[in-house]
N, C-alpha and C positions, 0 to 999 in steps of 0.2 A: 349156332341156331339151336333151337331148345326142342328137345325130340318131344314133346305136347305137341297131338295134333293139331290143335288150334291156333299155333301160337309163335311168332318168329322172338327168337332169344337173342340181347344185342349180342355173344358171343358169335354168332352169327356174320354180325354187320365186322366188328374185329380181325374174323376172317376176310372178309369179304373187301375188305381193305389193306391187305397184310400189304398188296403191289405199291399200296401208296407209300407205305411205310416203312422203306428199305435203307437198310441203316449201314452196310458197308458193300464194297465191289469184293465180289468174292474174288479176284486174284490181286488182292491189295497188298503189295509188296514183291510184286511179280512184274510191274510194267517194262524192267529193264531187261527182263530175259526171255526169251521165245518160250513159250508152251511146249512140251515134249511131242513131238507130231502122231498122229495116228497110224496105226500101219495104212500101207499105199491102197488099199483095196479098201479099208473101211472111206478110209478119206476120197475115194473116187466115187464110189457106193454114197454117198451126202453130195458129193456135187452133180450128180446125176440126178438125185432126190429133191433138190433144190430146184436146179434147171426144168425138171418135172412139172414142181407145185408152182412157181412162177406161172407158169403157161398154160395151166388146166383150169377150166372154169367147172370143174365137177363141185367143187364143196357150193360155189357161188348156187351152181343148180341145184343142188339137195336143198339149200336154204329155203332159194325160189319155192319149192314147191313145201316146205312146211312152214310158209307165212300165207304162201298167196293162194294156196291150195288146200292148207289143211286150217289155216290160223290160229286164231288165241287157241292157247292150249294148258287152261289152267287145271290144276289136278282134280281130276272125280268128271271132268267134262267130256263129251263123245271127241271134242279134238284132240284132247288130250291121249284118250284111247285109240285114235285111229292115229297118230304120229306115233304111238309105241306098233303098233304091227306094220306103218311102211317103213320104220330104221331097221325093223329086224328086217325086213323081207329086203330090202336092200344090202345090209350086212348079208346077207345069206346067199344075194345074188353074186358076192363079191367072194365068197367061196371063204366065209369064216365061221365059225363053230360058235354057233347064236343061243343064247340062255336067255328065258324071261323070268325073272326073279322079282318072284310077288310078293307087292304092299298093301297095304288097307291104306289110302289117303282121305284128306279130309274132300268132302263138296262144298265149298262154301259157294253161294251163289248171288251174284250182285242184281238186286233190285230197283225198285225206282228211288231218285236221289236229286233233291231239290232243295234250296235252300235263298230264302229272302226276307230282306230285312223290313219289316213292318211299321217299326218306328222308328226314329233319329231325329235330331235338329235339323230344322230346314225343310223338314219335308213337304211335299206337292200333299195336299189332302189326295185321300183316295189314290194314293200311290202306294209302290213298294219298289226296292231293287235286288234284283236279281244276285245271285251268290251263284257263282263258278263254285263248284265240289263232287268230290267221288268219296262214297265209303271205303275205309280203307279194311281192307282184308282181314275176315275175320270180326267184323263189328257186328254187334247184337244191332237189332232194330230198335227204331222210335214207334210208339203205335201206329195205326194203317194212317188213321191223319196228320202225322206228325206233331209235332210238340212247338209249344211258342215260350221262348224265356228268354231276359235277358242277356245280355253278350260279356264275358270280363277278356281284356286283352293282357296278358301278361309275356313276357319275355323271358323267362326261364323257371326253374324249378323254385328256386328259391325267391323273386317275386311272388309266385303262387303262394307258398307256403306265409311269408310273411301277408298276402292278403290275410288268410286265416278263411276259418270256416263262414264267417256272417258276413264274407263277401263273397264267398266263393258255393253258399249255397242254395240250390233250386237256379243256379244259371249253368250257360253255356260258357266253357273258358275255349278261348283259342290260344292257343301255341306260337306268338309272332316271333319265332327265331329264324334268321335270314341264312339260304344258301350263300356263301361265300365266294359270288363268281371269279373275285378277280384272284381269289384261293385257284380253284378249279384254272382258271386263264395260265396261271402260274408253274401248270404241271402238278399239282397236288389235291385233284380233285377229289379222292376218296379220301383228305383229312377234311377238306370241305362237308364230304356228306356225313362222316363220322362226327362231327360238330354238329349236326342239324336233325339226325334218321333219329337218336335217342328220346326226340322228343315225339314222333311219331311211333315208337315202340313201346313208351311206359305211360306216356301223358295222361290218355284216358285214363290208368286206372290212379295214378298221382291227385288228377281232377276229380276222381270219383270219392277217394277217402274223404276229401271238405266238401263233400255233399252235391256236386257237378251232375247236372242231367244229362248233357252230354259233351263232347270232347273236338275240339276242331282243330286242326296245327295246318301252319303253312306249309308249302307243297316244298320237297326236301329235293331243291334241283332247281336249275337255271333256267336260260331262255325263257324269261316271263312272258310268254307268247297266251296267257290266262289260262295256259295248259293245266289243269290239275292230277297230283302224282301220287298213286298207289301206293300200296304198301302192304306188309303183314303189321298187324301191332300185336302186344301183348298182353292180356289182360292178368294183373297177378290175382292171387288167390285170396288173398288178404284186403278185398275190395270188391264193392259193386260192377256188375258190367255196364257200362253204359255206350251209346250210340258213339260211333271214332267217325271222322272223315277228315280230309284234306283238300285245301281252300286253296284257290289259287293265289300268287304271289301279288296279285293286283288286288284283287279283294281282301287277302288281308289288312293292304295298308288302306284301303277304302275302310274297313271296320275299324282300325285300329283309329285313322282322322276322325271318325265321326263319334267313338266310343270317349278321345278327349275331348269333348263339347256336350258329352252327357248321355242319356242313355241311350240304349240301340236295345231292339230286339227283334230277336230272327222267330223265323217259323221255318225250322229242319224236318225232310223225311227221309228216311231210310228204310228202306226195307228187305234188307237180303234176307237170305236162310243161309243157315246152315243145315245140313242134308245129314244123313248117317254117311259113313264113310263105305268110298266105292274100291273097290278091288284095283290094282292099277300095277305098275311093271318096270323095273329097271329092266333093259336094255342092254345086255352083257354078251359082249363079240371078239372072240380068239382067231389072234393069227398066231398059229403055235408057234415057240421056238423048234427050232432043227435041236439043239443041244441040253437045252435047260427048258423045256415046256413047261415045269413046276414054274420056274421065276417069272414073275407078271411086271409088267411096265402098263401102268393107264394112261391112256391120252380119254379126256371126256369133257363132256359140256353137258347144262341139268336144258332137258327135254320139255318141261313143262315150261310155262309162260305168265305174267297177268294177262287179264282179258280185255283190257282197254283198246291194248295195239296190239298186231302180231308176231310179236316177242323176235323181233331179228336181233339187234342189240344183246338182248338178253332171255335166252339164251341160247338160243337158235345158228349162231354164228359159230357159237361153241361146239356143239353140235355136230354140225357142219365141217369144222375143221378136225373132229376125232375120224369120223366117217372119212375124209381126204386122204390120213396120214393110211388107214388101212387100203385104200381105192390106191394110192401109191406105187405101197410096197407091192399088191398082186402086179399091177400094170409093170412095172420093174421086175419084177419077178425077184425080188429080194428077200430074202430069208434071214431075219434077224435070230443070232443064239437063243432069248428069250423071248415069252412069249408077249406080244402086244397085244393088251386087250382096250379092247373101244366101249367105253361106259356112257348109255345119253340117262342120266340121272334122272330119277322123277319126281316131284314134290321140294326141290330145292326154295323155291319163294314164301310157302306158306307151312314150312314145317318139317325140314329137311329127314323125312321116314326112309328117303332112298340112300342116303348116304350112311344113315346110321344104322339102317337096316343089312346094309353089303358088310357094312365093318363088323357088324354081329355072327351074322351068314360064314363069315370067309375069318372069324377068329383064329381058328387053327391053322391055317395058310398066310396070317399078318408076316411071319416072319420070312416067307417069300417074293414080298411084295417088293419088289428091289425100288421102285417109284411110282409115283403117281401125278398125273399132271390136269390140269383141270383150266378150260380157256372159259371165264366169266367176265370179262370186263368190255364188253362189245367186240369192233372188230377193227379199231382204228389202228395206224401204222405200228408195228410190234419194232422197240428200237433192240430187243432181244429177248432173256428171259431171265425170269428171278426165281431163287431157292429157298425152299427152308430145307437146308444140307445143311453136313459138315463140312469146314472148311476141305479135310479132306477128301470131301465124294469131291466136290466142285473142282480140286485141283487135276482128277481124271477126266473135265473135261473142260481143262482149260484150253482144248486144240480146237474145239468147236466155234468159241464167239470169230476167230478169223475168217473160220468159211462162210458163218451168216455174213459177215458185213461185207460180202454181196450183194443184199439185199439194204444195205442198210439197220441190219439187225445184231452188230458186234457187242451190244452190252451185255453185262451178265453183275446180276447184284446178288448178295447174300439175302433176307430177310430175316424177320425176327417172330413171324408169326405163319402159320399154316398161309398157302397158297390157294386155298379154294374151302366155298362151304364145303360142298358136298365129299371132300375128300378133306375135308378137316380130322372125322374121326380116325380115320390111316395117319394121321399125320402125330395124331394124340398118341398112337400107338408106335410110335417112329421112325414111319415110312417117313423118307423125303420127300418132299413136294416139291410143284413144281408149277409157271404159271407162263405167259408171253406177258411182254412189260409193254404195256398195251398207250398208246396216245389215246389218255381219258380226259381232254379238256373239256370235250360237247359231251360227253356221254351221258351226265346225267340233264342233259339239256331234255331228252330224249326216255330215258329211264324211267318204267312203271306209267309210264302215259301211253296216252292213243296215238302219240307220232311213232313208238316205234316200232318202223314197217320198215320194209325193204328197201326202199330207196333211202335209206341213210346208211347202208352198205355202199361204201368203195369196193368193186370185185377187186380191182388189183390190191386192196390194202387187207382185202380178207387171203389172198392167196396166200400174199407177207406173212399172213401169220399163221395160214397152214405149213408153208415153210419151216418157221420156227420152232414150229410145235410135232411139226415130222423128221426134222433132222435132231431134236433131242430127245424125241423118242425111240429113233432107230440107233444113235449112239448110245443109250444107256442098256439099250435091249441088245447090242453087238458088243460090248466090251469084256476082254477075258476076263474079268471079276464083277460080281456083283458092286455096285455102288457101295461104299460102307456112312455107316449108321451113326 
């Protein structure tokens, strides 16, 4: 993600993807021999931790109360601001060493957003049809009455490009590139959305250089319920700004039918702002080590939200489950060597300033940072967890995936790219990362839209994965050596 405040970078989406795209089993060439076991006390210390997080509905209630209580929580917003002072005051009540670590985020602010097509073959006189869309994050407005021009439909970059400029100027192009359900159906939903978000991240300004008034792409996600799906895009520098939104997946192919039969023109408005940028807060909570309080282990989720739905999915779940794994260890009364710190990140959706602001902040401590783990991919069943380690760190915990699969959660894969935005910069700097290998078939069903709210939370399949994500943070915070790099 691209540290401009305005502006989501697809290195961002790359991360943000890394769970889809795991490319070996980190004990690959190990299946025929036991793992070296842990001493008896760590290994009783995880199945007491386990047994715990199964049976606690504390992270499910933290959730509850910052979807249905405090809601959308998009950065520079009063929710946004008032979910940063109940995690601290929560961490705080849980008796952990709370830091609020200040950003400047962007406000961008969604206005009103209508979109209908005016003309087409066929049409009833004195008619128009209606267009499902939201502006996508971060888009410049149309005037206050919006703008009327024709439609061009294209299917990737380079149809655009071969239209040329004397088709592609003074109209509206949309973006008809298809989520790839039966991709996603398949288990590999985040290569699904990496095929489809890039055209939602550069489009506009791709449409802008051939002279495009403004920018529309279909909604980058499943369940075509006419749901339309958010997003940040990116406007380069090297182009016009013009008006971005996304269309639902029904109306697109309604534009695209009647665009082959001849002309169509819409009448779009938009009209968000952008604000100056508002003061706002990572979230940063110590449970000291007894032995090594210098060395940090992160368990975290990013705090902030769009504002469509109330960010449970994303990223509220995450959240959730950093807040459990410390809520744990107090109720246990477990004291891990290192220290565990709980990060709810701020501004990960529209401009990742939290993440690359801590990895700035805490340069001098990078080389303490023994891991970092970051839960972003909703909160569906965790079949375990993936790395970007060295074979080596991974082979000191190779005693772990047996006691997950408990739960159903014995995987353990290697990856090949950072484990989370917001802990992407740690990872640039080569901390290991670290993520739960999350069941993402529906998730982008749900993703950057107004469905997602809490009842698309399984409690038992969120506990699963505070599980996961508190028994490999208390093992890598309990092992006599730091993880190696």
């Amino acid at each position: 993600m691209q540290i401009h405040k305005n502006v989501l970078a697809l290195s961002a989406i790359t991360v943000f993807l890394s769970t889809a795209t795991l490319v070996r089993s980190a004990v690959a060439g190990q299946a025929e021999t036991q793992p070296e076991p842990f001493p008896a006390k760590l290994t009783s210390d995880l199945k007491r931790l386990q047994q715990a997080a199964l049976a606690s509905d504390y992270a499910y209630r933290q959730l509850a109360h910052l979807c249905n209580n405090i809601g959308p929580r998009l950065t520079g917003s009063l929710q946004a601001a008032r979910a940063v002072e109940y995690v601290a005051a929560e961490l705080r009540r849980l008796g952990l060493e709370v830091q609020l670590e200040k950003l400047m985020v962007p406000h961008w602010v969604r206005g009103v957003e209508t979109g209908e097509l005016t003309e087409f073959k066929g049409q009833a006189p004195r008619t128009s049809q209606k267009i499902v869309l939201t502006a996508l994050g971060g888009s410049t407005a149309t005037p206050p009455e919006g703008l009327l021009a024709e439609v061009v439909v294209v299917e990737s970059f380079e149809q655009l490009r071969s239209a040329g400029r004397s088709a592609i100027s003074g109209k509206i192009v949309l973006f008809n590139v298809k989520f790839d359900q039966r991709l996603a159906s398949q288990g590999f939903a985040g290569d699904a959305y990496g095929q489809a978000v890039v055209y939602r991240g550069v489009g506009a300004s791709e449409a802008a250089k051939l002279g495009a008034v403004a920018s529309l792409v279909r909604s980058v996600g499943g369940a075509e319920y006419r749901l339309p799906h958010t997003g940040a895009l990116r406007y380069a520098d090297n182009a016009p700004r013009i008006p971005a939104a996304a269309v639902t997946a029904e109306d697109a192919d309604l534009i695209a039918y009647l665009t082959a039969q001849g002309k169509v023109r819409m009448h779009l408005t938009l009209t968000p702002q952008t604000l100056p940028d508002e003061p706002s807060y990572n979230v940063i909570a110590d449970l000291k080590g007894t032995e090594h309080p210098e060395q940090i282990v992160i368990v975290s989720g990013h705090l902030d939200s769009w504002d469509l739905g109330t960010g449970a999915i994303d990223d509220g779940a995450g959240v959730a489950v950093a807040m459990q794994v410390a809520n744990l260890c107090k109720q246990l009364g477990l004291r891990p060597r290192r220290t565990i710190r709980v990060i709810a990140w701020m501004n990960e959706e529209n401009g990742l300033v939290g993440g690359t602001t801590y990895a700035a902040n805490h340069k001098a401590e990078i080389a303490n940072h023994v891991a970092a783990i970051e839960s972003d991919l909703g909160a569906g069943h965790p079949a375990g967890f993936s790395a970007h380690a060295s074979s080596k760190a991974l082979a000191l915990l190779a005693a772990l995936p047996p006691i997950l699969q408990a739960s159903g959660a014995g995987a353990t894969r290697q990856s090949s790219n950072s484990e989370g935005a917001d802990i992407s910069p740690l990872d640039t700097a080569g901390v290991p990362t670290f993520a739960p290998i999350q069941d993402a078939r529906t998730y982008f069903n749900y993703h950057h839209t107004a469905a997602d709210t809490l009842d698309k939370i399984v409690p038992r399949e969120l506990a699963e994965n505070a599980a996961v994500v508190a028994l490999l943070a208390y093992t890598i915070a309990s092992l006599a050596e730091p993880l190696p790099r």
